[in-house]
Each structure stands twice: as C-alpha cells, then as structure tokens.
N, C-alpha and C positions, 0 to 999 in steps of 0.2 A: 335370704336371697334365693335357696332352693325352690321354696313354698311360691313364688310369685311367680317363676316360669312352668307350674304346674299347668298340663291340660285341666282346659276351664267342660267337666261335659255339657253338651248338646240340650239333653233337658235342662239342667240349670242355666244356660243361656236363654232359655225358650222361657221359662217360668221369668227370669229375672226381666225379659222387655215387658212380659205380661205384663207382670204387675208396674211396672213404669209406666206402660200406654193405661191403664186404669188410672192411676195417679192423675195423670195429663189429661185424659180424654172420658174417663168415665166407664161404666160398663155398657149399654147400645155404644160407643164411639168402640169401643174394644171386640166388642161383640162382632160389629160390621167389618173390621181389620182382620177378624178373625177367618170369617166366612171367606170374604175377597181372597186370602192367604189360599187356603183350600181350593176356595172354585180356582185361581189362577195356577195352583199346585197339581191340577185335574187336568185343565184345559190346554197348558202352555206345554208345545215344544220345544226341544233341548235349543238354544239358538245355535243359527249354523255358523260352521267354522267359514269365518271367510277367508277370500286369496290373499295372500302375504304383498305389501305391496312393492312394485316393480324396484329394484337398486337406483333407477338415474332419478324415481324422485323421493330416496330418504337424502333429508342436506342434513343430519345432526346440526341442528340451530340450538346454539347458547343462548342467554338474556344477555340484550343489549345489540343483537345482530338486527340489521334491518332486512325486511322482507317487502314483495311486492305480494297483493293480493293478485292471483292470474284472474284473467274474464271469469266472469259467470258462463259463457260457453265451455271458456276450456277446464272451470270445474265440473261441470256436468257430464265432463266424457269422462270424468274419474269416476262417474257415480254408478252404480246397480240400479234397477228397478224400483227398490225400495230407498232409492235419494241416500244412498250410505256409500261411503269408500271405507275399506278392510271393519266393517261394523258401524264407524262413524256416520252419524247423519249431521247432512249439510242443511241446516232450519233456514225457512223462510228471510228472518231477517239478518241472515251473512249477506244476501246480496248487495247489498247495500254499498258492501264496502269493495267489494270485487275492484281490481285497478290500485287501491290506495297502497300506499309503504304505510308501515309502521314497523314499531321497533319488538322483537321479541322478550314477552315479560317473563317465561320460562318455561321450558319443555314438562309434560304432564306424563306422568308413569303407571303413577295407582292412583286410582277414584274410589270412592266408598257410595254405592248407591242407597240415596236416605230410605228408601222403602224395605229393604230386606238388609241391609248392613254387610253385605255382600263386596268384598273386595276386589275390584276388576283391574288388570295390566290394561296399561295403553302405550303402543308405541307409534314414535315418528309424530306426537301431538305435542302443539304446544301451544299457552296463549301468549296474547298479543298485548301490548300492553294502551292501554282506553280503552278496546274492543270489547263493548260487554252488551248483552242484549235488551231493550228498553224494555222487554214485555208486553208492548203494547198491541201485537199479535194474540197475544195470550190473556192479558188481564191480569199480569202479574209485576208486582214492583219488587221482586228479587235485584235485579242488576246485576244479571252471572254474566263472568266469561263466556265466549262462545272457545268451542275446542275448536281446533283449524287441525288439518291432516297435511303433512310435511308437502303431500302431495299438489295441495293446493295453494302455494307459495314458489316464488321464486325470490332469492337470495340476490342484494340489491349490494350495490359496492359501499362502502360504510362513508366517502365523502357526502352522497345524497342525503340530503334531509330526511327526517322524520314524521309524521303525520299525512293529513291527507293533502292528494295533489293527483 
C-alpha cells in the first residue's frame, strides 16, 4: 500500500510517455511531439491569471437543475478580448444555443488536458446535458461537451420544461 503512493520522478514520467507515443506513433510521429514540446516550452508565456468572476453570477448548479442559456449579447459582455470568461472560451458553435433551457448534466472541477497530461481546476463550469459540439466548425467527429461558465446561464424555476424552446 506504502509503495503505490510513492512520488512517481519527473524523468520516469517523461521516459515512460516516450516510449508509449513511440509505441503509438512511431519515431518522426515522436520526434515531431518532441520538437513542438520544446519550441512551445521556448516560445509560450506563463497564461495569465484571470479576474475571479463577479458573486451575483456563481448559481452553484447541481445535475438535474434547469438553466436558461442568456443572449449571445449578454454573453459577450462577460467575454475579454480573447472570447474567454475567467480563462474559458466561448467557441463559435455555443451560439447556437444562446436562449434555450436545458437541464444541467453536471458541474466540471478538474480537466486533464490530452496534450501535456497537465491537470487544470475549473470553477463555476458545468455541462449541459445534449449540449455537445458537432465539430462541424472544425472537422472533427469527437462530439465533446461544450463547458458553459455559471456566468453564462440563468437558473430557470424547475416546473419549466427541459430542451429547446
């Protein structure tokens, strides 16, 4: 039981994806992961801390609370420059749904981002439950959730119906 919660070191993490993306991808497919790591290890700034966002819009949403999507106007006054609220970016195909109720499928805390394995906190997100993005923007047939910022919901009385309307 001791031996399992031992720190794992940093190089043998770094060796042990090695050779997995080898496995998977070959050596050029390893090679190319390799360099991008570096050049973006080079080139990228720390990302910046963003503003904590405002009390009147965290609603702590459970699964199962129904939510209204507010206008695509009155998301965009949540948004910075860079289309993000406290980090989050609001992608092209959310608008879509801007207006509609749907029901929450549940609040999102930690994400694991698949390029660096990197463990990110998220607060005041949660998905939505259908709400998933077609890809069709992209050329991509994932069919991920979109993440929604607390901010960009309004909490609807629970006799309203569910889906779009």
């Amino acid at each position: 039981m001791r031996e399992s919660s031992r720190h794992t070191p940093r190089l043998w993490v770094l060796l042990t994806r090695t050779v997995e993306y080898l496995r998977l991808h070959g050596l050029i497919g390893t090679l190319r992961r390799i360099v991008f790591c570096i050049d973006k290890g080079i080139h990228s700034r720390p990302y910046p801390k963003s503003t904590p966002m405002p009390p009147e819009h965290v609603l702590h949403l459970q699964p199962g609370e129904l939510v209204q999507i507010k206008s695509e106007e009155e998301v965009r006054q949540t948004l910075d420059s860079a289309n993000r609220s406290c980090g989050l970016g609001f992608m092209e195909g959310m608008s879509q749904h801007c207006g509609k109720t749907y029901s929450v499928y549940k609040p999102v805390r930690t994400i694991i981002l698949e390029g660096t394995g990197e463990v990110r906190r998220m607060k005041n997100t949660v998905l939505l439950e259908g709400v998933i993005c077609d890809g069709e923007r992209l050329g991509c047939d994932r069919s991920c959730f979109y993440f929604w910022k607390e901010s960009w919901l309004k909490r609807v009385p629970s006799n309203a119906s569910s889906g779009d309307q």
